[in-house]
C-alpha positions in Angstrom: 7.1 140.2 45.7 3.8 141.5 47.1 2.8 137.8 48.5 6.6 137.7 50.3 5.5 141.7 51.8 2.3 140.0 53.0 3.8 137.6 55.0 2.7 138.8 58.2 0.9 137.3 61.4 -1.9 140.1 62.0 -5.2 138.5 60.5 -5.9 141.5 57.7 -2.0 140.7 56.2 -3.2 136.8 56.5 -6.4 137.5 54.8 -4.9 139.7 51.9 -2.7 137.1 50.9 -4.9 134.5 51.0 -7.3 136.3 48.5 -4.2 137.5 46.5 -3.1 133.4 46.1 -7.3 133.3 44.9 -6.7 135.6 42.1 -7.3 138.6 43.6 -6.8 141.7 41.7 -4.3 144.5 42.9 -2.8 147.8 42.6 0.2 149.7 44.4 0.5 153.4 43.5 4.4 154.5 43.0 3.5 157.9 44.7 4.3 158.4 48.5 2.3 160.3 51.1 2.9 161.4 54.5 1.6 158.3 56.6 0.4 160.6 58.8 -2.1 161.8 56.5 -3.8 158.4 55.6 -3.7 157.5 59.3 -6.2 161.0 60.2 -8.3 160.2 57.0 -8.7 156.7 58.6 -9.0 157.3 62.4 -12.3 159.4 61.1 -13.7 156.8 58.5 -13.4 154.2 61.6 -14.8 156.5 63.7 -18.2 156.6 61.5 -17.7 152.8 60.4 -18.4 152.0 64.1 -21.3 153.8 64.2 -23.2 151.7 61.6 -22.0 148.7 64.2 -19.3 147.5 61.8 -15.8 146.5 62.9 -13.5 146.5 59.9 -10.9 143.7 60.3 -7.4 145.7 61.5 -8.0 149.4 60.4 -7.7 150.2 64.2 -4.2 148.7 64.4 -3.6 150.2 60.9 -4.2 153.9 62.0 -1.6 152.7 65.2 0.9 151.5 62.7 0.3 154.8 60.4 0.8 157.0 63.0 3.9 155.1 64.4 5.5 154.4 61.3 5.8 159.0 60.7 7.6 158.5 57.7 5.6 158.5 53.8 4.2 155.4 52.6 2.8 154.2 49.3 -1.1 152.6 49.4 -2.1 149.5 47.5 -5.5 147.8 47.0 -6.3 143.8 46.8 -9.6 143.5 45.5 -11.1 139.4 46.3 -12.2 137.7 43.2 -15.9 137.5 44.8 -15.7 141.5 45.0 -17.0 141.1 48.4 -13.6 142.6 49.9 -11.0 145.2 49.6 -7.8 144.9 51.3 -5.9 148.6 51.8 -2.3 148.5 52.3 0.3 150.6 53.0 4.2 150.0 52.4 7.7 152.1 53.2 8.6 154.4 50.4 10.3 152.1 49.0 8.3 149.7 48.8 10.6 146.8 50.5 8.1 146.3 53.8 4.7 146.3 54.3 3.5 149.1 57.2 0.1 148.0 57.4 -3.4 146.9 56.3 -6.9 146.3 56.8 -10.0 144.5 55.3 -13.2 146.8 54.2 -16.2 145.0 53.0 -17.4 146.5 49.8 -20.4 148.2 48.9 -22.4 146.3 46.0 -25.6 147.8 44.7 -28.1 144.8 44.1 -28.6 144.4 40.3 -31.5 145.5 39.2 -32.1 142.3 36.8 
């Protein structure tokens, strides 16, 4: 079901569903939230992602889509097998179409061994 929501043409929808058809882990959470809630949480994290010089792959069209979409929406995370990305997505209430998503790179302390 989740690879048939990804099916989209925006690179970040591409992307997650190529790491989901790797393995990739994921998670959708059955509670909804106002979209535009995650959409002013994320319109600041961009804000402060730019100024470390780092464009995350569709979070700006994400917060569009957030913002247009005004009704709640459920999240979900795809995490890549290499751990190196996270994919954040958000779908309708009931969970029937994806809204949007985007592509963080992940934070991975250096071992220490």
């Amino acid at each position: 079901m989740l690879e048939k929501l990804l099916a989209g043409d925006d690179e970040a929808s591409v992307a997650a569903l190529a790491a989901l058809r790797s393995g990739a882990t994921y998670t959708v959470r059955d509670v909804s939230l106002p979209s535009e809630q995650h959409a002013g949480v994320f319109a600041l994290r961009l804000r402060r992602i730019r100024l470390h010089g780092v464009e995350p792959l569709g979070m700006e069209r994400m917060v569009r889509l957030l913002r247009e979409h005004g009704r709640p929406v459920r999240g979900g995370l795809i995490d890549s097998v290499d751990q190196r990305w996270t994919f954040l997505c958000y779908f309708t209430e009931d969970g029937s179409a994806l809204v949007a998503c985007t592509r963080l790179k992940r934070w991975v302390e250096p071992s220490p061994l």
